[in-house]
N, C-alpha and C positions, 0 to 999 in steps of 0.2 A: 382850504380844500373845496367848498361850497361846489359841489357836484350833483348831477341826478343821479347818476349808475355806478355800482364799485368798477376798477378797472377787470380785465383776467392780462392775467400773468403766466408766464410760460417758461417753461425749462425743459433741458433734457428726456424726462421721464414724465414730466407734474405739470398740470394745471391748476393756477390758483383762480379759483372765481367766483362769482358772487354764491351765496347761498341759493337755490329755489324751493317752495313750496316742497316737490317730490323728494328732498332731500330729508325730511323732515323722517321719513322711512327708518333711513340708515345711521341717522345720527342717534334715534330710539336706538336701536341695534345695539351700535358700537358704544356711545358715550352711557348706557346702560349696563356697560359689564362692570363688574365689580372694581376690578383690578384698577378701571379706566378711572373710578371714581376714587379708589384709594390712593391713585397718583397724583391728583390734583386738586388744587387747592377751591374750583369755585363748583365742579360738578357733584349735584347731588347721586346717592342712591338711598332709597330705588329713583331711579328715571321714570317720572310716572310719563302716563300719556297724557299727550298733551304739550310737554315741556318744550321739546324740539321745535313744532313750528312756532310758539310762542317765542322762543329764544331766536330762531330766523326772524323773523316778522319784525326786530330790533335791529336790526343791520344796518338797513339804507339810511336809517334815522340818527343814526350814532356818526355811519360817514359824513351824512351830510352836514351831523355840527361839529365835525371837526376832533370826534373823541375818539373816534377808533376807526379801524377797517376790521374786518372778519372774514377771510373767504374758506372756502371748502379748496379742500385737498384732492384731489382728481388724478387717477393715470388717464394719462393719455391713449395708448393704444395695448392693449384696448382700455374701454375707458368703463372705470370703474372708480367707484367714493373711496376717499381712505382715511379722512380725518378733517382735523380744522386748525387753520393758525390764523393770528391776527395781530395785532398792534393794538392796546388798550390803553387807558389812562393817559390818551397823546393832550401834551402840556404842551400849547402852540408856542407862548408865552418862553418856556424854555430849550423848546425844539427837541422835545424828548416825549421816549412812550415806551410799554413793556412789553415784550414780545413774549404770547401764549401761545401756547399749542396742547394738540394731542391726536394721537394715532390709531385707530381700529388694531385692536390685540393682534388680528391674522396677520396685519403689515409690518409687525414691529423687526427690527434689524435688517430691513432692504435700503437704508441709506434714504427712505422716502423725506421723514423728516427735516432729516441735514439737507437737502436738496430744498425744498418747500422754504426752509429758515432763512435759506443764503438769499433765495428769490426774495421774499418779503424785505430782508435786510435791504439787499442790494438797491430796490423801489424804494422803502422810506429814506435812506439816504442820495441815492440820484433824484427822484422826483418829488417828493413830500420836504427832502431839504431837512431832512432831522438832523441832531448834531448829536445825540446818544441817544442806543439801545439799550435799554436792560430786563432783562430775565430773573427768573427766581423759581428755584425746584427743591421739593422736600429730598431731605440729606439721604433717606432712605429710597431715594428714585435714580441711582446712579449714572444711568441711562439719557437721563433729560441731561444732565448733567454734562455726559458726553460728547450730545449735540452740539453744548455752547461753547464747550473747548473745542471742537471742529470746526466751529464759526469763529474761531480767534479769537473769542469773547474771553474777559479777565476774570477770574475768579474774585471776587472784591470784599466777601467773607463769610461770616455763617452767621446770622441770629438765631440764636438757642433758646428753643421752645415758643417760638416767632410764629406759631398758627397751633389754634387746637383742628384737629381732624378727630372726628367720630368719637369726641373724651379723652383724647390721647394730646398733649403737646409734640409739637415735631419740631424739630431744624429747620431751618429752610437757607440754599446758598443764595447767595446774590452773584451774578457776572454782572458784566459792562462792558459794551464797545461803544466806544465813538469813531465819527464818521472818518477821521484821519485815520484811522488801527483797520479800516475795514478794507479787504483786499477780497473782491467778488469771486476771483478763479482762486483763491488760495485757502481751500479744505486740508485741513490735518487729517490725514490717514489714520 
């Protein structure tokens, strides 16, 4: 990858692109709600301050060795923050990496996500050259879950009590797509 700038990406409705400093506002915000934190596996609560630009401020440094991208989630017109997805843990070595996300409470069920997934997907397999995706959402988030069957993504199984969250073990699913199963215009309704 060895780049200066993350790319932006564009869709329909979404813009994906780099993090900025200003953004540091909204991700307080949102990735501070509770719920946002009870869905996911690496954000804390409380969100102190502070966290947010610390967590941007990692970005360009992670693209540029080659372990991850991170962009913010953007409507475009008008244009307003809605969340963050990324590609983590990218193994060059086996041309694979794990696609994270999450979405500001307000925006949930406008289809932002599944939009925002397909884009990323569709980049790490035309341009970055990946050869699989894979995902992972607690059993109790049905929803994330939803997304990756909308992305054609496989269900590939469950490990049982596979993360403690807040003292509690949870489920957690596994999908997978590789680069041949991925078809960019072909979202499951």
């Amino acid at each position: 990858m060895k780049q200066n700038s993350i790319p932006v990406l564009t869709s329909a409705r979404i813009r994906l692109r780099p993090f900025v400093a200003s953004d540091a506002i909204d991700v307080q915000k949102y990735a501070g709600d509770r719920d946002i934190a009870y869905n996911t596996t690496n954000i804390p609560h409380p969100y102190k301050k502070g966290m947010a630009i610390s967590w941007i401020e990692t970005h360009l440094q992670e693209y540029n060795e080659g372990r991850g991208i991170v962009f913010a989630i953007e409507h475009r017109d008008p244009v307003y923050f809605i969340g963050a997805i990324g590609l983590h843990a990218m193994l060059n070595e086996h041309h694979r990496a794990e696609l994270g996300f999450w979405i500001g409470k307000p925006f949930w069920g406008n289809g932002f996500c599944t939009e925002a997934a397909r884009t990323l997907i569709a980049f790490a397999f035309q341009t970055l050259k990946l050869n699989r995706i894979v995902a992972y959402h607690f059993s109790r988030n049905p929803a994330s879950g939803r997304v990756l069957q909308k992305l054609n993504m496989r269900h590939e199984g469950t490990f049982r009590q596979h993360m403690k969250k807040w003292g509690i073990f949870v489920n957690v699913e596994a999908y997978g797509i590789l680069r041949n199963e991925f078809i960019p215009s072909k979202i499951v309704k």
